[in-house]
C-alpha positions in Angstrom: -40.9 57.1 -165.6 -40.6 59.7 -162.7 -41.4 62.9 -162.3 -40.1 64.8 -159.6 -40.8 68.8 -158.5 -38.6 71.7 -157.3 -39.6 73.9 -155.1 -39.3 76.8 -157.9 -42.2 74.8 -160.0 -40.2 73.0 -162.4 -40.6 69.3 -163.0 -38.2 66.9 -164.6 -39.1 63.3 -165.8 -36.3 60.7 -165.8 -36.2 58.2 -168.4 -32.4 56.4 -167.8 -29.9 58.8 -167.8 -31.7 61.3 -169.8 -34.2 64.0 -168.0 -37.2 66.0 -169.9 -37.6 69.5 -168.1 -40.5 72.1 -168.0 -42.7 74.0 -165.6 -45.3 72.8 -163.4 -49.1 73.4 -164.2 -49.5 75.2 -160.8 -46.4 77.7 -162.4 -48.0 77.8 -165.8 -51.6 79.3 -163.5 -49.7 81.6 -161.7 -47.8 82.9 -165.2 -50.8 83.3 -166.9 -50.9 83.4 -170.8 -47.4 82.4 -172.6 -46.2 84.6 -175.0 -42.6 83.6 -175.3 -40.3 80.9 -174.5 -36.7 81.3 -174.3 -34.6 78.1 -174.1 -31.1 77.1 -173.5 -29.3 76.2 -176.3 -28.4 72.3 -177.2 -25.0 71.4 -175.9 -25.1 74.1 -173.0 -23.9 72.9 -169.8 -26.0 73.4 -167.0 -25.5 73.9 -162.9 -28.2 72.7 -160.4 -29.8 75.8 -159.7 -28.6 77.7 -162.5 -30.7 79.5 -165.0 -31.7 77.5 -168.2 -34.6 79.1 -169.9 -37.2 82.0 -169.6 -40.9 82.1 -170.4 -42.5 85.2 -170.7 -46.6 85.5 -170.0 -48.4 88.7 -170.5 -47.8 89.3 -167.0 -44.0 89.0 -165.9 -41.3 87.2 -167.3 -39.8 84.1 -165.5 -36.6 82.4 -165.2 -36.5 78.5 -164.6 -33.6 76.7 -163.5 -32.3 73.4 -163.8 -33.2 71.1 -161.2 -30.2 68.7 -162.0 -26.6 69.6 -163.5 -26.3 68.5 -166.9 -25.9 68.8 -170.5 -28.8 70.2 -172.9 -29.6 67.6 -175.4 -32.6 68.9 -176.7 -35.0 71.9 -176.6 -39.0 71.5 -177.7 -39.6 72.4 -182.0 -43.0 73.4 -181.1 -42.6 76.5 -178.7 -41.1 79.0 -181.2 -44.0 79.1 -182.5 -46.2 78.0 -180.5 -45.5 79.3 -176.7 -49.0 78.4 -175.0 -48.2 74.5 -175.5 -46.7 75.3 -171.7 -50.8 76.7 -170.9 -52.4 73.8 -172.6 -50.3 70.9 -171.5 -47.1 71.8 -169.4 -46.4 68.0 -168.3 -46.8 66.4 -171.6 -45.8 68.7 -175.0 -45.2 71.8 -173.5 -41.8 70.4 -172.2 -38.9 72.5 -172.4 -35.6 70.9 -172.7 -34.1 67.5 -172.4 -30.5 67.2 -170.4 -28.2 64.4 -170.0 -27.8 64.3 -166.5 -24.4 64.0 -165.0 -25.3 63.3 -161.3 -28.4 61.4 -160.7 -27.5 62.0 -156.7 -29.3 65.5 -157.0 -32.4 63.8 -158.1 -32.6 63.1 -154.3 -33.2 66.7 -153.0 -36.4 67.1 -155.5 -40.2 66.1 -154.4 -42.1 63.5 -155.4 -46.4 64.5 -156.6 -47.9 63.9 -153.5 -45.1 66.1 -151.4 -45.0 68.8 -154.4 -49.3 69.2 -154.2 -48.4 69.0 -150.1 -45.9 72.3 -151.1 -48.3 74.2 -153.5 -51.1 73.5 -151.0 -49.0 75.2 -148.6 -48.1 78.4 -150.6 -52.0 79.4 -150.7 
């Protein structure tokens, strides 16, 4: 599997034709502690660049886009009630949605680790 970064701090992992979505750990630091997670709803169509969800931290609130155009197939159980999931383990269960993705060509635009840590280096 392959996970690839935007430069807004959202990664997506491909598995097929099927993408898992969330925010990076360096986004999660800068946020702070996650109160609330608002996701797209399942079906929604999505635009590269467009906004699907919004977390909230006790500091600002946050919009995160979709890094690839697609459908939303999924959105994670766990955050409703548990938000700081995306604190404790923002690549692995604090995911936010899964999309169907309906052109793998914009995969092609996004960075890879070693050029997203090269990016977030650079921002400091």
């Amino acid at each position: 599997m392959t996970i690839k970064y935007t430069k807004e701090h959202e990664w997506i992992r491909i598995d097929g034709d099927t993408a898992t979505i969330g925010i990076s750990d360096y986004a999660q630091e800068q946020l702070g502690e996650i109160v609330f997670v608002e996701l797209p709803e399942t079906g929604k169509q999505l635009e590269k660049g467009s906004e699907a969800a919004v977390i909230e931290s006790v500091k600002a609130a946050s919009e995160v886009y979709a890094p690839v155009s697609g459908e939303v197939t999924e959105t994670n159980p766990g955050l409703d009630a548990e938000p700081g999931k995306v604190n404790d383990d923002a690549v692995g269960e604090g995911w936010l949605y899964k999309m169907k993705i309906t052109d793998a060509g914009e995969l092609d635009g996004l960075m890879n680790d070693d050029e997203y840590k090269g990016y977030v280096e650079g921002l400091s």
